[in-house]
C-alpha positions as CSV (number, residue, x, y, z in Angstrom):
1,X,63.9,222.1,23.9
2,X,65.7,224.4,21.3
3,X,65.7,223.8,17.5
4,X,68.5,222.2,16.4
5,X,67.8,224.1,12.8
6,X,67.9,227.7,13.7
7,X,67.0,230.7,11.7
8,X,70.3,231.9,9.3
9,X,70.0,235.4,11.3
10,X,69.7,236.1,15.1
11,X,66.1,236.6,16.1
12,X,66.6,236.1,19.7
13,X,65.5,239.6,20.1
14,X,61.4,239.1,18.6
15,X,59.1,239.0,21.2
16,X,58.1,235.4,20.9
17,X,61.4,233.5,20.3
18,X,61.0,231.9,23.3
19,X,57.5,230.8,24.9
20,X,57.1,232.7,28.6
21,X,55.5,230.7,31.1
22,X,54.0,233.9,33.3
23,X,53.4,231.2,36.1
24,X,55.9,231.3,38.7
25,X,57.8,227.8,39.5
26,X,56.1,226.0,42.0
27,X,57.0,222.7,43.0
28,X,55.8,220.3,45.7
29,X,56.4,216.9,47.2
30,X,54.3,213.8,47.0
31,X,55.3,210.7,48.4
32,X,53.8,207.2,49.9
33,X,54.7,204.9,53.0
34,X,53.2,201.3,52.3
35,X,51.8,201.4,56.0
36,X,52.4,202.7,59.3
37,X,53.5,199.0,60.5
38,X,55.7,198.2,57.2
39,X,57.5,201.3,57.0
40,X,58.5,203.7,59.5
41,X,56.9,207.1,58.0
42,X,59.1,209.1,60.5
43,X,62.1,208.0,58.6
44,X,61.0,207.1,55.3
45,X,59.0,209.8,54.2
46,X,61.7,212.9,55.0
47,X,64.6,210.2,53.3
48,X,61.8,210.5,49.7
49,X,61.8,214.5,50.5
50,X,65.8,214.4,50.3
51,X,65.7,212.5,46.9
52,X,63.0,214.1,45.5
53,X,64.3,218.2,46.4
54,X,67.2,217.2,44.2
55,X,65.6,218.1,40.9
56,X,64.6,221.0,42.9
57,X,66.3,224.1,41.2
58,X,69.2,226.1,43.3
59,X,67.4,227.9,46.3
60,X,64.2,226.4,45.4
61,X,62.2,225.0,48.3
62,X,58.5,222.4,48.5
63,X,55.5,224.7,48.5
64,X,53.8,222.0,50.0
65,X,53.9,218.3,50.7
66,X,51.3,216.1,49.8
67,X,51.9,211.8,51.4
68,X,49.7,209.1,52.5
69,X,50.9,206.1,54.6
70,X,48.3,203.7,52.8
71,X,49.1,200.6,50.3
72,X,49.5,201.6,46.9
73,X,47.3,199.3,45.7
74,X,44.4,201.4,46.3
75,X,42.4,203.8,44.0
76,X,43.2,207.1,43.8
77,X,39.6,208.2,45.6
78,X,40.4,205.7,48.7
79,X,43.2,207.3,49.5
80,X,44.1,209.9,52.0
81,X,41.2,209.0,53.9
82,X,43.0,208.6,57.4
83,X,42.5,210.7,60.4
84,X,44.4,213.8,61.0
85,X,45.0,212.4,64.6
86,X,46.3,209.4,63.4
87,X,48.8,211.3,60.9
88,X,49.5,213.6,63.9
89,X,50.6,210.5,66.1
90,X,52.8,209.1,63.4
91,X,55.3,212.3,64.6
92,X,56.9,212.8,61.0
93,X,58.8,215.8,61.0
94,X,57.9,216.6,57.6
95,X,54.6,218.9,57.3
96,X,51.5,217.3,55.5
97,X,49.1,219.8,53.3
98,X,46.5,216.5,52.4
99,X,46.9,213.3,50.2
100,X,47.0,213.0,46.7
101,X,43.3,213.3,46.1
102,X,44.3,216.5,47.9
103,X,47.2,217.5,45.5
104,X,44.7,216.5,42.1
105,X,42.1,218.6,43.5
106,X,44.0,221.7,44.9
107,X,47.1,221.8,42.1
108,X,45.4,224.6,40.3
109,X,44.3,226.2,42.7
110,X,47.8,226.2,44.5
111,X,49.5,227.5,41.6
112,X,51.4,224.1,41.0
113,X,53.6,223.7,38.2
114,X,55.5,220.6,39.3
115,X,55.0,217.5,41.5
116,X,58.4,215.4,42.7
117,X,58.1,212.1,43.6
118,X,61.4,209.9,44.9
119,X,59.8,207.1,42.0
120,X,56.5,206.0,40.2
121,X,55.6,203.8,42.9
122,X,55.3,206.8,45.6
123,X,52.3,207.9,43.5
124,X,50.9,204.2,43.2
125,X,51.9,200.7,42.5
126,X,48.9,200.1,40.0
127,X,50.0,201.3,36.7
128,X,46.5,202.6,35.7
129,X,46.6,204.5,39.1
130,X,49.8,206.3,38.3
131,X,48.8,207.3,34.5
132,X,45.8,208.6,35.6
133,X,46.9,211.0,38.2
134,X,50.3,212.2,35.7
135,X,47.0,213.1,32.9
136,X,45.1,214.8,35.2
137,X,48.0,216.7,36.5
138,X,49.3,217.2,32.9
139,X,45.9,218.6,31.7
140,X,46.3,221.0,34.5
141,X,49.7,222.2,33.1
142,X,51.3,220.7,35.9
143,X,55.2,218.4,35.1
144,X,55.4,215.2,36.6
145,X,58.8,214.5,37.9
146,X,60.5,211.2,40.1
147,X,63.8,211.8,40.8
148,X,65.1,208.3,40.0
149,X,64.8,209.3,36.3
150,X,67.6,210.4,34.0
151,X,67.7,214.0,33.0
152,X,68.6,214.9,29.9
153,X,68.1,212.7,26.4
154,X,65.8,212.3,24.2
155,X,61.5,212.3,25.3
156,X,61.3,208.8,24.0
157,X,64.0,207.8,26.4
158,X,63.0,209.5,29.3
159,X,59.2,207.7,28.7
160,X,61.0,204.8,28.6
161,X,62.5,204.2,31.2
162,X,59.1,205.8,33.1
163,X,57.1,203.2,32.0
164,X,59.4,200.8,32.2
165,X,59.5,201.2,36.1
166,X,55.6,202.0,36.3
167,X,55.4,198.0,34.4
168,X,58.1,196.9,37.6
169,X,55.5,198.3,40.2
170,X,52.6,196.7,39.1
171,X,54.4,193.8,38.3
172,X,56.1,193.6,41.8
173,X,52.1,194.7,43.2
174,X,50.7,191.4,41.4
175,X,53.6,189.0,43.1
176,X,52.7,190.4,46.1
177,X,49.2,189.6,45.6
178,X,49.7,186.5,44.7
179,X,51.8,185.7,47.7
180,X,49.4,187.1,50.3
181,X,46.4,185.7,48.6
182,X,48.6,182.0,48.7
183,X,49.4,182.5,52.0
184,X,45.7,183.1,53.2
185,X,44.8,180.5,51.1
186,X,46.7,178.1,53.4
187,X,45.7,179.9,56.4
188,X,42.3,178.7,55.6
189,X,43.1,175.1,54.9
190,X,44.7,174.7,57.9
191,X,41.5,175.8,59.7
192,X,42.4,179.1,61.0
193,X,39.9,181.9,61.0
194,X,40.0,184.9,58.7
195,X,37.6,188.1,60.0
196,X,35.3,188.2,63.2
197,X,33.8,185.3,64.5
198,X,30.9,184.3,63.5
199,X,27.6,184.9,66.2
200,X,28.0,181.0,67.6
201,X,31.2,180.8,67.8
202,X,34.8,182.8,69.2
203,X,38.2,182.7,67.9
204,X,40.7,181.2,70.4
205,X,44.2,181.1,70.2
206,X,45.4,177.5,68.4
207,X,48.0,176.6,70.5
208,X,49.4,173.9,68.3
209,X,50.3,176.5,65.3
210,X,53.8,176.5,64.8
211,X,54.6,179.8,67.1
212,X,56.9,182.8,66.1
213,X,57.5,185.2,68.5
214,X,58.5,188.6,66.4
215,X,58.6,188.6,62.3
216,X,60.1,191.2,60.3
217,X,57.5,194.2,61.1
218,X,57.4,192.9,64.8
219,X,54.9,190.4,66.9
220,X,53.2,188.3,64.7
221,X,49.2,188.2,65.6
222,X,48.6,184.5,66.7
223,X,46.7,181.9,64.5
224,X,42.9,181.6,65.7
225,X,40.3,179.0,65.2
226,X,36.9,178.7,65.7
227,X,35.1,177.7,69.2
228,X,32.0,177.5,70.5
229,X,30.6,180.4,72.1
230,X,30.9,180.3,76.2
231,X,26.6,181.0,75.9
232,X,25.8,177.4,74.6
233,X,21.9,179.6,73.8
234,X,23.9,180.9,70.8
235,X,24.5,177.8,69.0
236,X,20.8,176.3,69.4
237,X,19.7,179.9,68.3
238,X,21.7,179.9,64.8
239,X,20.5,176.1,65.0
240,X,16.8,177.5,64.8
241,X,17.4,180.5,62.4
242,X,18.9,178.2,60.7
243,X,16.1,175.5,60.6
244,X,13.3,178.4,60.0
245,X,14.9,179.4,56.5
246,X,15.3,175.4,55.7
247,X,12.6,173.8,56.8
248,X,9.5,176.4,57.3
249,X,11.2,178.5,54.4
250,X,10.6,181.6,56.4
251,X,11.7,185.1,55.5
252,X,14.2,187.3,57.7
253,X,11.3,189.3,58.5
254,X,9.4,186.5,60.0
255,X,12.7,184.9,61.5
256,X,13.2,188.3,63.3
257,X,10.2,188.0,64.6
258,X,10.5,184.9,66.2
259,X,13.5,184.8,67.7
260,X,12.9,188.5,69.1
261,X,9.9,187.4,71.0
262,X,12.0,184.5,73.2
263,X,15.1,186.7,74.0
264,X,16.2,184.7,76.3
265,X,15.9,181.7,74.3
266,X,17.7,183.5,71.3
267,X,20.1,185.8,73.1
268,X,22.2,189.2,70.8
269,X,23.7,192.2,71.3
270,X,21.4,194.8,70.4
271,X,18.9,193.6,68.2
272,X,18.0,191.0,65.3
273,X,18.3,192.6,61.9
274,X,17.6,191.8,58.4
275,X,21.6,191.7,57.8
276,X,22.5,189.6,61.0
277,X,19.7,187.0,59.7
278,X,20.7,186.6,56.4
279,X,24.4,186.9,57.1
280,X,24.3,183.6,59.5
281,X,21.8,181.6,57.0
282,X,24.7,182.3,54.1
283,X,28.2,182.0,56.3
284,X,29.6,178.6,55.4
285,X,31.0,178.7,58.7
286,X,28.4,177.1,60.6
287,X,29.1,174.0,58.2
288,X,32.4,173.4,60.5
289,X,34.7,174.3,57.6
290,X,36.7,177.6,57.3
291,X,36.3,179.3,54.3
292,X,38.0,182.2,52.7
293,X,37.4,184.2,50.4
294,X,33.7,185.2,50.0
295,X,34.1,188.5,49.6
296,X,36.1,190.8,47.2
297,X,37.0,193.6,49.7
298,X,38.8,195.9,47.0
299,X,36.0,196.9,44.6
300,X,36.6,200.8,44.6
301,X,34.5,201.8,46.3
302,X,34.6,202.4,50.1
303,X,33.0,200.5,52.5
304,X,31.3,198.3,50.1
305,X,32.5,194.5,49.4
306,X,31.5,192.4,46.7
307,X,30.0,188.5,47.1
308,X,32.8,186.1,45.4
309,X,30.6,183.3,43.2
310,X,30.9,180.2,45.6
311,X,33.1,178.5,42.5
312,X,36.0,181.4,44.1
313,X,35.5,180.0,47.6
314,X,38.3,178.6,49.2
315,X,36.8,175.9,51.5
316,X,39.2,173.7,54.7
317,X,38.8,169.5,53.6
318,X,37.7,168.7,56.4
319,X,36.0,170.1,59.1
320,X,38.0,172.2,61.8
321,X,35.2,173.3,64.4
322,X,32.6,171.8,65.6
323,X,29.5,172.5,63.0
324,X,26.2,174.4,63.5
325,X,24.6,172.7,60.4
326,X,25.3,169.8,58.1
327,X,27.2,170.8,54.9
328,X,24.0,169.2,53.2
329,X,21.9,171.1,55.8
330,X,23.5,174.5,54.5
331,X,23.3,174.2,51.0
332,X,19.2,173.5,52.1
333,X,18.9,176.7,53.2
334,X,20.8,178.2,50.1
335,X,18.7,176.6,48.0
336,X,15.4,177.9,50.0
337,X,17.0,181.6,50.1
338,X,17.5,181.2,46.2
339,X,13.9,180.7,46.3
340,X,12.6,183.4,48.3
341,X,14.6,185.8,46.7
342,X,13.3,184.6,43.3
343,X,9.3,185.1,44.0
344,X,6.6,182.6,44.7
345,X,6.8,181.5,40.6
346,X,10.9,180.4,42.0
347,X,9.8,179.0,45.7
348,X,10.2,175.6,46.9
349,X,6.7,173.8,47.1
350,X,6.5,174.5,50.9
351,X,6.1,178.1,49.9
352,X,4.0,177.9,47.3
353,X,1.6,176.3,50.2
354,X,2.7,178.9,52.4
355,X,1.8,181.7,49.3
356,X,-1.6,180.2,49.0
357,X,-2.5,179.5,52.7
358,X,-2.0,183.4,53.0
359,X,-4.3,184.0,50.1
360,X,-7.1,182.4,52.2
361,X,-6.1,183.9,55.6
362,X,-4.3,180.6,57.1
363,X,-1.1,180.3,58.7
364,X,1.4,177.2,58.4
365,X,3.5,176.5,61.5
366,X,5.5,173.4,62.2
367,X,4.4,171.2,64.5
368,X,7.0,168.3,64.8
369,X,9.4,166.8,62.6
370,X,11.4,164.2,61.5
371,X,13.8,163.0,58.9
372,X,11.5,161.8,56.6
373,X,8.3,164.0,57.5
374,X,6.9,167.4,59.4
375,X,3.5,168.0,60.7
376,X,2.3,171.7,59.9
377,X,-0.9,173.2,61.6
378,X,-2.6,174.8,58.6
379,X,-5.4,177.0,59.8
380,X,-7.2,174.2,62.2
381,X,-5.9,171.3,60.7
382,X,-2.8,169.2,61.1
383,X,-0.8,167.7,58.5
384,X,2.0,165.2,58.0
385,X,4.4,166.0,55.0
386,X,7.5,163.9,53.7
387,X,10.7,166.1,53.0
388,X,11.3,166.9,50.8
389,X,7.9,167.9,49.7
390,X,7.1,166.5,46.6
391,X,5.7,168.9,43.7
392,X,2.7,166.9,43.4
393,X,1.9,166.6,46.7
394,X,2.5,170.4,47.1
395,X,0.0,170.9,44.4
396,X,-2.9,168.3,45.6
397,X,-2.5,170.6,49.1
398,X,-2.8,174.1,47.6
399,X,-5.7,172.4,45.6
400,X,-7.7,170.8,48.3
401,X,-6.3,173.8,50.7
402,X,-9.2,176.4,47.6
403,X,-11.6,173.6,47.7
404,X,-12.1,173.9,51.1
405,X,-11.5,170.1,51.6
């Protein structure tokens, strides 16, 4: 912008009056589709290209067009990521040079001097998102431009009325979280399944959910619930696993082992690993209640989720399948894996035994149990002990265990 106070004599002819940019104008597109089942991309992203071109200048044309159909609600580094064959399948007529990680790392490179956007929310609908990616373009020299913006005015206005509708993204992002997270939060209550199904069990069809046939994006995917697995071997095989990490206080390692060696007893596709083992002692699942939300699945970093605290757990009232393990059964084995995990100093006093039976070359099995009591076979002897296992009683064992009572 131009001095409104002017020098008292023409200098318009000095060599710097005005500041030369020697970079040709270069301008080019970036634009957004929520998701290829929300939004058509094959009509929605040339309709952005029409708004945005018009703060294109006369006879100017896009040197390139940067657009994702992904959620806005993602980071900046998580996006762009689909296939080029999906893209290619979508069949928009509008040519696609990359994402916007794509356009942030290839502006300078390009030559870019502007990026058009139909609005804020074509970028992102996380405020932080969008600020980030204007600075790094910025620091590159490169304008920033939605086409929903007034032109001319004052800078302060012009910000304005930017942020204003960057705030009314992330604002209308957040009700839509909140919606969808209250919605799933229902879904669970109601006992239908969220995910796969766990290893015991498959998701059926509920026939008695209230049925629609098409919603607004087309056929809604019917509500599931939890059944037993047709191979009834599955369920006494999570029963076992199960009972190992309770009872015996066994690592995965050791559980693996086991259940490996009777594969026709313990039936899986593939193999038994570490992952699969600790995964089925943790789901609440096999309590009979459904449960949502475990896991925070948008941490920023792909691939990876992050473990809710079990406070954040949304948990059915009552039971809604029928139940590998007791709810009290469960929280056993938590308690046991809290144990492990925490060294022999942490254990439970069945593996403090178990620590100092190894120290002197003697394994403890189970023999038999009961409710109150199990008999172990520790090297050649046999031994009867309540369960719990009292601390004391633990103790007076390991003790008469280095004796060599």
């Amino acid at each position: 912008m131009n001095s409104l106070f002017g020098p008292p004599i023409d200098l318009s002819d000095l060599a710097n009056f005005r500041q030369v940019d020697i970079r040709p104008t270069r301008s080019v597109f970036v634009g957004r589709v929520s998701t290829k089942d929300n939004q058509n991309p094959a009509s929605s992203i040339p309709r952005q290209v029409v708004l945005a071109s018009e703060r294109l200048a006369a006879g100017e044309e896009f040197a390139a067009y940067f657009w994702d159909v992904e959620s806005g609600m993602l980071a900046p580094e998580l996006r762009g990521l689909g296939s080029q064959e999906m893209y290619t399948a979508l069949a928009v007529p509008t040519p696609r040079d990359g994402g916007l990680p794509d356009l942030v790392e290839r502006a300078e490179f390009l030559g870019v001097t502007r990026v058009l956007a139909e609005r804020s929310d074509r970028v992102a609908r996380h405020m932080l998102t969008s600020l980030t990616v204007e600075h790094q373009l910025e620091q590159l020299g490169v304008e920033v431009v939605y086409a929903n913006e007034p032109t001319g005015g004052t800078e302060s206005g012009r910000l304005r009325s930017r942020r204003y509708g960057q705030v009314e993204a992330e604002v209308y992002r957040t009700v839509l979280m909140e919606m969808s997270t209250g919605g799933q939060i229902q879904h669970a209550i109601a006992g239908w399944n969220h995910g796969y199904a766990p290893y015991p069990y498959v998701a059926v069809e509920d026939k008695n959910a209230p049925a629609r046939d098409r919603g607004r994006f087309g056929v809604v995917r019917p509500k599931r619930k939890l059944a037993p697995h047709p191979d009834p071997r599955r369920f006494d095989a999570a029963r076992e696993l199960c009972r190992l990490r309770r009872v015996e206080h066994l690592k995965a390692a050791d559980i693996i082992a086991i259940l490996a060696s009777e594969p026709e007893l313990y039936p899986i596709e593939g193999r038994w690993t570490h992952n699969r083992v600790e995964g089925l002692i943790a789901n609440p699942k096999l309590t009979g209640h459904q449960v949502y939300n475990r896991k925070a699945s948008r941490t920023g970093r792909k691939g990876h989720s992050q473990l809710n605290p079990v406070s954040k757990w949304v948990w059915s009232p009552e039971t809604v399948h029928e139940a590998v393990v007791s709810l009290q059964e469960w929280k056993q084995a938590q308690e046991v894996t809290a144990g492990l995990r925490a060294g022999p100093e942490g254990g439970g006093p069945l593996l403090r035994i178990r620590t100092a039976a190894s120290r002197l070359g003697l394994t403890v099995t189970a023999v038999s149990s009961s409710p109150t009591h199990t008999v172990y076979r520790i090297g050649g002897q046999q031994v009867a002990l309540p369960t719990p296992i009292p601390d004391a009683v633990a103790q007076q064992l390991i003790t008469d265990m280095e004796s060599g009572a």
